[in-house]
N, C-alpha and C positions, 0 to 999 in steps of 0.2 A: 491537559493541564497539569500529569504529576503524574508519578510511577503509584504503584499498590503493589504490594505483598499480601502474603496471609497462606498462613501454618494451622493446620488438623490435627494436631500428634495424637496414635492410637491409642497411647498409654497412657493421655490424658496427662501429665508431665508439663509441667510449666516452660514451656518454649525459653531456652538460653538469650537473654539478652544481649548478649555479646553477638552470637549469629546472626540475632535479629539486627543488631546494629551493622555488620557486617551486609547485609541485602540491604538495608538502606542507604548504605555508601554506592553498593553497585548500582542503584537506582537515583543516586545524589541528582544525576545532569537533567535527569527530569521533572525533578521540584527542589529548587534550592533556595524557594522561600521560607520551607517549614519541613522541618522533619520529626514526623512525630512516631514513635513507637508503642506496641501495646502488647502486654502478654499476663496471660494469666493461666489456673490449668489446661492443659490442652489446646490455647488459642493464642496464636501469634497474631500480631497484624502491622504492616508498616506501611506509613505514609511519608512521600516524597513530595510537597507540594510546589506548583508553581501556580500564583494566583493571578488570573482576569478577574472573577467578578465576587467581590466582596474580599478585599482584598488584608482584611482584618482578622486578628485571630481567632474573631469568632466559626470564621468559615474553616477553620485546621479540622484536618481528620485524624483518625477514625472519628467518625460522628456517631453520636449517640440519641436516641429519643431519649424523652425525659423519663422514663421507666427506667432504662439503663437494662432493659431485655435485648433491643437491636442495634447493630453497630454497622455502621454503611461504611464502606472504605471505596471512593468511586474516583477513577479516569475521565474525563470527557467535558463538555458543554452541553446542557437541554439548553437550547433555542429558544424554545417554545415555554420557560419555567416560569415565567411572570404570569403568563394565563393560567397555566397550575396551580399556580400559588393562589392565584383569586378564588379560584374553585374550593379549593382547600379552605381558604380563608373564609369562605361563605358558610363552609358546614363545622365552623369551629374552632378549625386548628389553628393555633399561634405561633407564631416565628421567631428566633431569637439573633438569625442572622437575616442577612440579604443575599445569600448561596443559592444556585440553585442545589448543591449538593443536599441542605438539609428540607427543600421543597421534593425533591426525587426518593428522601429517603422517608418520610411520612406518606407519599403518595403510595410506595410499596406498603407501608404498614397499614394504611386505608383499606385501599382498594385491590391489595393483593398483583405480584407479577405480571398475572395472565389479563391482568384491566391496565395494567399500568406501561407496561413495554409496548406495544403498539398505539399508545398516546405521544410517545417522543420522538421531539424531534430535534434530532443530534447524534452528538458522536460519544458513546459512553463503552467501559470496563468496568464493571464493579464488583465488590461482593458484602452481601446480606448477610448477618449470623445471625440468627435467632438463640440465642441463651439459654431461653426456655424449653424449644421442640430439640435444641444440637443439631439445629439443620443450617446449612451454608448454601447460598445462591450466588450463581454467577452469570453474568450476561453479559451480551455484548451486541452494539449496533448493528443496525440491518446491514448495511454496506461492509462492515470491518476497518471502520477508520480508526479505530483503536484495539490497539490488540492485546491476545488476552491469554495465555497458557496454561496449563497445569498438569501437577505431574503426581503420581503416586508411586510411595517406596514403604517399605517393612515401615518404617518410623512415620508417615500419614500421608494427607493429602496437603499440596502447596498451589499458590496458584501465584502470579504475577506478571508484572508488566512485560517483564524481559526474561529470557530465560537466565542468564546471568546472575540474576537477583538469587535462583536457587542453589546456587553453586554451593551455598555452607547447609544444605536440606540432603540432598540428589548427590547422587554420581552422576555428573554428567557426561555422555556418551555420543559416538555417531550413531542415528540410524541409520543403518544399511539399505535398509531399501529405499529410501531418501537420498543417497549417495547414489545406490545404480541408476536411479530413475533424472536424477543431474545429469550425469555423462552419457546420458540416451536423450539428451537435449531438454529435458522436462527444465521447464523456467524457476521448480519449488513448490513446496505443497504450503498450500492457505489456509487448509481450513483439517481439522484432523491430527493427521499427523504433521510432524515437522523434522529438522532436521537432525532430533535428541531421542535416542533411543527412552521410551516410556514416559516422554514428553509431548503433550498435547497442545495444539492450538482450538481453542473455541471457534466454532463457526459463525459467522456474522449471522445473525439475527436466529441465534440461540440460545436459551436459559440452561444452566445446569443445576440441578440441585443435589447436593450430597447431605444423605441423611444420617442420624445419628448411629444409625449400625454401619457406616461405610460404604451405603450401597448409594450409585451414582444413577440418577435418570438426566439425560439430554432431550428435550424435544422444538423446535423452530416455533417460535413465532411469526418469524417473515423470512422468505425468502422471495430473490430479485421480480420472480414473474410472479410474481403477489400483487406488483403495478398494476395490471393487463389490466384494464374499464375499461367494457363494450359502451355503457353509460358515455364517461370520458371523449371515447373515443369519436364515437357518434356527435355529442357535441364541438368537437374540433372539425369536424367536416361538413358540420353547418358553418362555419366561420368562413369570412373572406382571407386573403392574404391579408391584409391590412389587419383584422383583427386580430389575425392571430400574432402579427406582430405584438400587437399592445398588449397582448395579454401575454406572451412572455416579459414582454418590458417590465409587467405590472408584478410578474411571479418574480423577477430576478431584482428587480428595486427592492421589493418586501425581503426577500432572502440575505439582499446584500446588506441590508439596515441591522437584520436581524444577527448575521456572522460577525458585523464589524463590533457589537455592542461588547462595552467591558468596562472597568474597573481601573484598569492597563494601558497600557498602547499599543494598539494595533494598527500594524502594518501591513504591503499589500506585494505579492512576490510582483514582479514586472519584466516579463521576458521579452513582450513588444510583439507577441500571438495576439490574434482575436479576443481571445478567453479571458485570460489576466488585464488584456487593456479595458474591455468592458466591466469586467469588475470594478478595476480604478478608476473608471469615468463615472461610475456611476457613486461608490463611494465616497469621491472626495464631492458630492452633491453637499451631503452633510458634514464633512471633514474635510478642510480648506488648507489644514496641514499633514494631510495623510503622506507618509514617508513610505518613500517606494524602494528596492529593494532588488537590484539587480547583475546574475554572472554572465560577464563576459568571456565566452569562451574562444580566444586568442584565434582566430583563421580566418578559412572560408565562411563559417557557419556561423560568423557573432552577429549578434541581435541590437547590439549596444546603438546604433542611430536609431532605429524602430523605437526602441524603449525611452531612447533621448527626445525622440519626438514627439513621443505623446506626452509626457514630463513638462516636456516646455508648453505643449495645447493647453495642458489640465493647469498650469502654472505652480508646479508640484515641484522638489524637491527628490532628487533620483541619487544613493547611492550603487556605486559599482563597486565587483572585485574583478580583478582578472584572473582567467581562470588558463593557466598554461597545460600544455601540453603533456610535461611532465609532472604537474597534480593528479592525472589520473590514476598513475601508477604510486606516488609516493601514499596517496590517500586511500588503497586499497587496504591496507591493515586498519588503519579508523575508521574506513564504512564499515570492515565487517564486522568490526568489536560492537556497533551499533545494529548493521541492519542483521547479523547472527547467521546469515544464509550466505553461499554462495552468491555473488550478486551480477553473473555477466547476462542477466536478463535485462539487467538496467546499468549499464555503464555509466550513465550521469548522474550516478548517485554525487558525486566528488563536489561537482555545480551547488546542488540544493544545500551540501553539508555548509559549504562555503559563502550561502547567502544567510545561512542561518547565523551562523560566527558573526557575521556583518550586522546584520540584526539586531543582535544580542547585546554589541559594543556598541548599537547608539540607540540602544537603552527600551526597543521593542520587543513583547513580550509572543505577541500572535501576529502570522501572516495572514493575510484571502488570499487562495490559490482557487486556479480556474480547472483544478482537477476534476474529473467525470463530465468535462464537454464534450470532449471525443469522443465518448460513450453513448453518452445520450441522444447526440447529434450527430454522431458517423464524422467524426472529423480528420478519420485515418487515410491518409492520398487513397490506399488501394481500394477501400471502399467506394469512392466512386467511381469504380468498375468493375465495381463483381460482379452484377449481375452480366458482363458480356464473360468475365472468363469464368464463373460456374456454367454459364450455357455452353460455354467451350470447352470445362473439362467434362463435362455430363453426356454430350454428345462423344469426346475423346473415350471416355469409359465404357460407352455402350457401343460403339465401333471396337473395339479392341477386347471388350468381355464378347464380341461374335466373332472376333477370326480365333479368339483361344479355344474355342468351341468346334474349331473343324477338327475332325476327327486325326492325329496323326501329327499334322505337321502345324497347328495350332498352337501349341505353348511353344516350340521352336521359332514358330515367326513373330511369336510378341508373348514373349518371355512373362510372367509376373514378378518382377522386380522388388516390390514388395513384401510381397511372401506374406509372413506372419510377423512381422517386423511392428504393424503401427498396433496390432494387438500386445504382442511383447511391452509396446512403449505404456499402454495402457494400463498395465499390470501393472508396471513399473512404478506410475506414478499414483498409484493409491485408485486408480479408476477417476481421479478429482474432475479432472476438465470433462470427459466421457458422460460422469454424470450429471455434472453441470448441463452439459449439452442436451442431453436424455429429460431432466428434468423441464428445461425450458422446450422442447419439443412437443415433450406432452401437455404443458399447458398450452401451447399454441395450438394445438389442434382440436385443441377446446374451442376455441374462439375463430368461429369461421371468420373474421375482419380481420385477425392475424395471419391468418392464412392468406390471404387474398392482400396482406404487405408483409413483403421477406423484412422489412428494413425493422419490424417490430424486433422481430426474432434476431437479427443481426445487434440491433440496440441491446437486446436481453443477455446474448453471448459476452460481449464485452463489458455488462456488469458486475460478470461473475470472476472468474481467477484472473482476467489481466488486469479491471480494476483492484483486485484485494492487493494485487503485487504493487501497482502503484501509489496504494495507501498506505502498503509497510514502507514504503520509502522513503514518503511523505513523513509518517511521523517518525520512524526511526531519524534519517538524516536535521530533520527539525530540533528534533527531543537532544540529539548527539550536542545541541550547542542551547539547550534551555529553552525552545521555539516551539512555541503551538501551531500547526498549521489546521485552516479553517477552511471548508469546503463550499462554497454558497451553490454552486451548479449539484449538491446534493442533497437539497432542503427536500422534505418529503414529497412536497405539493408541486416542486419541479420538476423532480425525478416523474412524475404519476405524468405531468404534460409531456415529460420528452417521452416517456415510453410511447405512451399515446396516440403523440403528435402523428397525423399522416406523413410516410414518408417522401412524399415531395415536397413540405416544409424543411426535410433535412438535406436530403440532394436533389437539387434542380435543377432539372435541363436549362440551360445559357447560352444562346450560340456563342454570346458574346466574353465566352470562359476558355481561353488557350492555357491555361493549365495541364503542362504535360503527362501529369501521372492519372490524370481524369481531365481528359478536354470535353468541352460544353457543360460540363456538372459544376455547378457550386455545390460545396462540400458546407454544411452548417448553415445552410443560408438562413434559417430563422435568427440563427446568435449573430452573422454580420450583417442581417436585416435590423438589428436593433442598434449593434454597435455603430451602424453609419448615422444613430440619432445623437449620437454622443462626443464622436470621433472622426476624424477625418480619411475619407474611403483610401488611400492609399496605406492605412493602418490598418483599417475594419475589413479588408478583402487580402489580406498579406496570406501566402499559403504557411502552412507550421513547418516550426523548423525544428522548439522544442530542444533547446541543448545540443544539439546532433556531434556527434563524434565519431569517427573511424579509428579512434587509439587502442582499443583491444587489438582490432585488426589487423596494426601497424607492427604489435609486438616480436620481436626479436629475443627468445628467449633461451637464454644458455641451457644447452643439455644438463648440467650440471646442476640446476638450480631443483631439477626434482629428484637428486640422491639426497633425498634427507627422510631420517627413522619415520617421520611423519605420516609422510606420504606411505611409503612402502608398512608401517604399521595398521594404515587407513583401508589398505587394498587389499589387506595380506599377502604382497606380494615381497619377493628377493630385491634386492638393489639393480640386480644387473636385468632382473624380469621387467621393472620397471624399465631400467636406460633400454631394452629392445623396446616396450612398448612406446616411448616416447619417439625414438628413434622413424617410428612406422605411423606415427599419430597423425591426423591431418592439424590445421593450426587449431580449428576449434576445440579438439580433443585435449591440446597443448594448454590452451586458455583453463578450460575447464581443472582441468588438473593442477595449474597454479592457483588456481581458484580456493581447491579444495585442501591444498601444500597451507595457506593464508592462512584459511580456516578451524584445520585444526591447530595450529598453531597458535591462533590468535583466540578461538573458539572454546575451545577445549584444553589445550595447554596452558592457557592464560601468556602466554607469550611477548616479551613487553612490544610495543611498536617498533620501534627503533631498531629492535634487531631486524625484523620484520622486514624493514624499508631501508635499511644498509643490504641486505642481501639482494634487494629488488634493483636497486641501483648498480649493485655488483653485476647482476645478471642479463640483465633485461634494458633491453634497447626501445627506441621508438623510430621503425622506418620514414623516411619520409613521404610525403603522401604520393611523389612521383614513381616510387620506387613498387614495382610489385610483389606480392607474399614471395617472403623467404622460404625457400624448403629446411625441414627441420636440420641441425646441423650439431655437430661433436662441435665440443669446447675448445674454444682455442685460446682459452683463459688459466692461469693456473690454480690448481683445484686443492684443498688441503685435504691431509687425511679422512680428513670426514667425509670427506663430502665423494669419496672415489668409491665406484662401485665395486659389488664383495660377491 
């Protein structure tokens, strides 16, 4: 719902209003309802608002209690802030808005962080100053739907929305190791570090506290396998299919009442998947004019009759944009200026920026997006078939870990290919996924009933770094055009059922399922178990398609386009060290490296667009889809001085 800032300075020194004003411009696209600023000694603070609920100025931040000791400066939606608020109201407390902002910020002063963060439910960034102790608190949701950074330099501690916002604080820099751990395929670190040297990301469901001598404690309140009920679980496998139908019905009706609620209008993305149509169906229950929201991506792979068809069932109202071919490439300087990372782990970022735009101009403020059902419910094609190729590469491993073992001629006849390669990658990328993976292991092996279903642990993996990625995406490309995006498939009490759920409510044997990437499996069947009470089954049973693009793949990119200071400043390498390495690069390597040309560029240099996206047009081709990968190739373009290598 808004950007946040906020400045520590060590010297105690009244934060420049000018700078502060300066991060609140960086952070304008994200609340340009209300821009409020605050400083006084040693404490900045800035708020960008964009207002759903209470949408008067009494809800403007920094918020203060009536003491004028605490100051909340918070990101997000609690869901769940009416019931709070009753609570509160019961033991006393009085309200001067209808926010839940100033409901979250008396519950902390109540009941304290460690009572209060694992009551909510929603998507929150914020930070607490206390005046009185000089202590600053910062959190951030279980999932990391909102994201949260901060950084420390000689002049204090910062924290904010985007890192951007600290540009007039910070030196802002590359990390390094965040760079090699890209070009070793790593998709970006989520949680930790990021992609700015002495720049942190907060980890989804952690509090930070910085105290008045400078010294920082982090510790989790929640983390994903913190769902696992044996409790839970045990009751779902009392249930019939039928029941457990209704009782998703009953968790995603309640979720969806609760996401749509606002001040605003809110609106509903519509890509014409499972996911987002059952939200809509279910939403426009209660909203008769829910305005739907949809990119057409121009080829094989658009969605646009799917999404026109449920539009016309629900008797709804469906904006389109078209989303061409060449938007990929021109929109890669705008995603990155927003999403801050390299982004070729999600190529369709360019789609969501552009429904947001759409959005925005007919006058919607929040989306519902069906993001985290894939997660929850394995709705990834290849999942329903892992269980045959992990028994195939398991039995492949342990046949080939016994011929490497004959004495002699053993590593000759079946080489290890690998080497130290996927450990290297590991280092590389902060250990992130590794521990991920380690940590939800060993809560499974806690829970003999997890044990005894891979698809718990399977569900757990994919809540960890590939949803945080798809949540930066989510609200960076939203936020990039003024747009809250809303998550109902990650309301707490759904999340705890889908972890839960047994997994034959997610994949079910079907003779009657020719589904080529999983045949006989239905993939999700609980969610198109419900969506066929709403929808019509040639909708509710569609396989995902999900934006789908091959235009990274298709690129055509002039040798020439990576002799620039940038690159070769990035790498520490020569011009002409570069033109060999590009010269020998395979295409991904190529991508990646245009990637990280964008980046800094766009990132770190501040670089305006346009130059940005005149070079990319200069350089960079799109094959056509008949056409197979081009080998990399010398320019046959003419090059100016600058750009020849030295």
């Amino acid at each position: 719902m808004c950007g946040i800032f906020g400045a520590l300075l060590t010297d105690k020194t009244t934060p420049d209003r000018k700078s502060l004003a300066l991060s609140a411009d960086l952070l304008q696209h994200r609340g340009p309802d209300a821009n409020v600023i605050h400083s006084e000694p040693g404490l900045g603070l800035v708020h960008a608002r964009l207002s759903l609920v209470d949408v008067s100025s009494r809800g403007n931040q920094p918020f203060w209690d009536t003491s004028k000791r605490y100051v909340l400066v918070f990101n997000g939606e609690i869901y769940n802030f009416r019931e709070l608020r009753a609570e509160l109201e019961a033991q006393g407390q009085q309200f001067i808005s209808n926010s839940d902002t100033e409901v979250l910020l008396y519950h902390l002063i109540r009941h304290g962080a460690e009572a209060t963060l694992p009551r909510l439910n929603g998507m929150f960034a914020f930070s607490l100053f206390d005046r009185e102790q000089g202590t600053m608190l910062l959190a951030r949701d279980r999932f990391g739907m909102k994201p949260l950074f901060y950084g420390l330099s000689e002049r204090g501690f910062f924290f904010s929305s985007e890192v951007k916002a600290m540009r007039p604080w910070v030196n802002i820099q590359p990390d390094l190791s965040s760079v090699h751990a890209y070009l070793m395929k790593f998709g970006g670190p989520t949680k930790g570090r990021s992609f700015y040297n002495q720049i942190k990301s907060l980890a989804p469901g952690t509090m930070l506290i910085r105290e008045a001598s400078g010294e920082i404690n982090d510790r989790s309140f929640f983390q994903v396998q913190d769902f696992i009920d044996e409790n839970e679980n045990e009751r779902l496998k009392r249930m019939s299919a039928s029941q457990i139908v209704d009782e998703f019905d009953r968790l995603m009706t309640e979720s969806v009442d609760a996401h749509a609620f606002a001040d605003a209008k809110v609106g509903a993305f519509c890509s014409g998947g499972v996911d987002s149509s059952l939200i809509v169906a279910i939403a426009a229950k209660k909203n008769p004019d829910l305005a739907l929201f949809h990119a057409n991506v121009k080829g094989h792979w658009s969605e646009l009759d799917p999404a026109t068809a449920l539009a016309d069932h629900l008797g709804l109202s469906i904006h389109a944009v078209d989303v061409e071919e060449q938007d990929f490439v021109d929109s890669i300087p705008k995603v990155m200026r927003h999403y801050e990372y390299p982004f070729t782990y999600h190529p369709n970022c360019a789609p969501l920026m552009m429904i947001a735009q759409l959005a925005r101009d007919n006058g919607v403020k929040g989306l519902l997006s069906g993001e985290g059902s894939d997660e929850l419910f394995l709705g990834y094609p290849w999942l329903g078939r892992k269980q045959i190729t992990d028994a195939y590469d398991a039995a492949s491993g342990t046949i080939g870990g016994l011929l490497r073992k004959i004495p002699g001629i053993g590593p000759i006849m079946l080489p290890d290919r690998m080497g130290n390669f996927q450990d290297v990658k590991d280092i590389a990328n902060g250990l992130e996924i590794l521990e991920d993976q380690l940590a939800v292991s060993e809560r499974v092996k806690q829970h003999p009933f997890a044990q005894r279903d891979p698809k718990i642990g399977w569900t757990l993996d994919y809540l960890n770094h590939h949803l945080r990625t798809l949540l930066l995406r989510n609200d960076t490309m939203g936020m990039a055009a003024s747009i809250e995006a809303r998550f109902p498939f990650l309301d707490n009490d759904l999340a705890r059922f889908g972890v839960n759920l047994p997994g034959k409510h997610k994949l079910k044997f079907s003779p009657l399922v020719f589904e080529k990437a999983h045949p006989f499996v239905r993939d999700k069947w609980v969610v198109r178990a419900v969506a066929d009470r709403y929808i019509p089954k040639h909708l509710s049973q569609r396989i995902k398609v999900g934006f789908w693009t091959t235009v990274f793949q298709r690129l055509d990119i002039d040798d020439a386009f990576y002799q620039s200071d940038a690159l070769a400043d990035l790498l520490g390498l020569s011009k002409r060290q570069i033109a060999r390495l590009v010269e020998n690069a395979s295409h991904d390597l190529r991508l990646r490296l245009l990637h990280l040309d964008i980046w800094m560029r766009t990132c770190i240099q501040d670089e305006a667009a346009d130059l940005s996206i005149s070079r990319l047009r200069d350089m960079v081709e799109i094959r056509s889809e008949k056409v197979g990968p081009a080998p990399s190739r010398k320019s046959n373009r003419p090059r100016s001085a600058a750009s020849a290598p030295v």
